[in-house]
C-alpha positions in Angstrom: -89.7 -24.9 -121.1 -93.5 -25.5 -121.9 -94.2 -28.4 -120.1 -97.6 -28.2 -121.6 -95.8 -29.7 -124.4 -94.7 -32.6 -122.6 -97.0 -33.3 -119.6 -100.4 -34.7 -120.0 -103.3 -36.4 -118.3 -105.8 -39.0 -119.7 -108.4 -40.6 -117.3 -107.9 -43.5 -118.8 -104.2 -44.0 -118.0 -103.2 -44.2 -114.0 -106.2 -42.7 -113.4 -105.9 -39.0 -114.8 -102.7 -38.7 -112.9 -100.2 -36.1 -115.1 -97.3 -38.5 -117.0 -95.4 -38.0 -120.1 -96.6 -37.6 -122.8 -96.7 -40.9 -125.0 -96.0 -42.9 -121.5 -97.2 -44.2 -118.7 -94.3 -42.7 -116.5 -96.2 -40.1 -114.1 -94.9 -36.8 -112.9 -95.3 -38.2 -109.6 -92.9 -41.5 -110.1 -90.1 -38.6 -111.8 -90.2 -36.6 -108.7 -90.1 -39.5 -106.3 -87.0 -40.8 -108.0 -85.8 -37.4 -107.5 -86.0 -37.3 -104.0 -84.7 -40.4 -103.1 -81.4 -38.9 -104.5 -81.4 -40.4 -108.2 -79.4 -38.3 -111.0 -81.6 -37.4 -114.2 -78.7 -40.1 -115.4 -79.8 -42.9 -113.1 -84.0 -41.8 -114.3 -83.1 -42.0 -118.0 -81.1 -45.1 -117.8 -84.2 -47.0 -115.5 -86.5 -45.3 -117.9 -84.5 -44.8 -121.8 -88.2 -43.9 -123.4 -88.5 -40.6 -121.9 -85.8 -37.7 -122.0 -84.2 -35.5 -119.8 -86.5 -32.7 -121.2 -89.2 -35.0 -120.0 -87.6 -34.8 -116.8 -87.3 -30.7 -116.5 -90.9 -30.7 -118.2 -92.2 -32.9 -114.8 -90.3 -30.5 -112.2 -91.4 -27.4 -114.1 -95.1 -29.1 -114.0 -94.9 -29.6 -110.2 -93.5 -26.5 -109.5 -95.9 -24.6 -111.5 -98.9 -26.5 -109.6 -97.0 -25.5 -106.0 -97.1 -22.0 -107.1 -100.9 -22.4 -107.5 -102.0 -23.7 -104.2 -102.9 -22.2 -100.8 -100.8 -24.1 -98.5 -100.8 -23.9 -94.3 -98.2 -23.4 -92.3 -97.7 -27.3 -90.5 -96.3 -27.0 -87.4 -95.1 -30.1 -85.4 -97.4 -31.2 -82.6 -96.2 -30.3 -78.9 -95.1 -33.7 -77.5 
């Protein structure tokens, strides 16, 4: 999957964050539901305009940008 195809930003819509193409649902609202535990099912049903390959296009997006990046190890803080 190309998510180039799918994923795009516009400085005029939430501010240049990355959405779906044609909407105003970001890549970042996608994942979120995600991680609270929602099923692609429950995403589409909140959200029938986009598609489940809207939904693989935003995790292959994000995981693309984690690959990327120069991350630090964060280590919890001696109490």
């Amino acid at each position: 999957m190309d998510w180039r195809e799918r994923i795009v930003t516009d400085p005029d819509i939430l501010m240049g964050k990355p959405t779906v193409k044609g909407t105003r649902i970001s890549v970042e609202l996608i994942l979120g539901w995600l991680a609270q535990g929602w099923t692609h099912e429950q995403v589409l049903a909140s959200y029938p305009h986009i598609t489940r390959d809207d939904i693989l296009a935003a995790l292959a997006f994000a995981a693309e940008m984690m690959r990327d990046e120069q991350y630090a190890a964060i280590h919890k803080a001696a109490a």
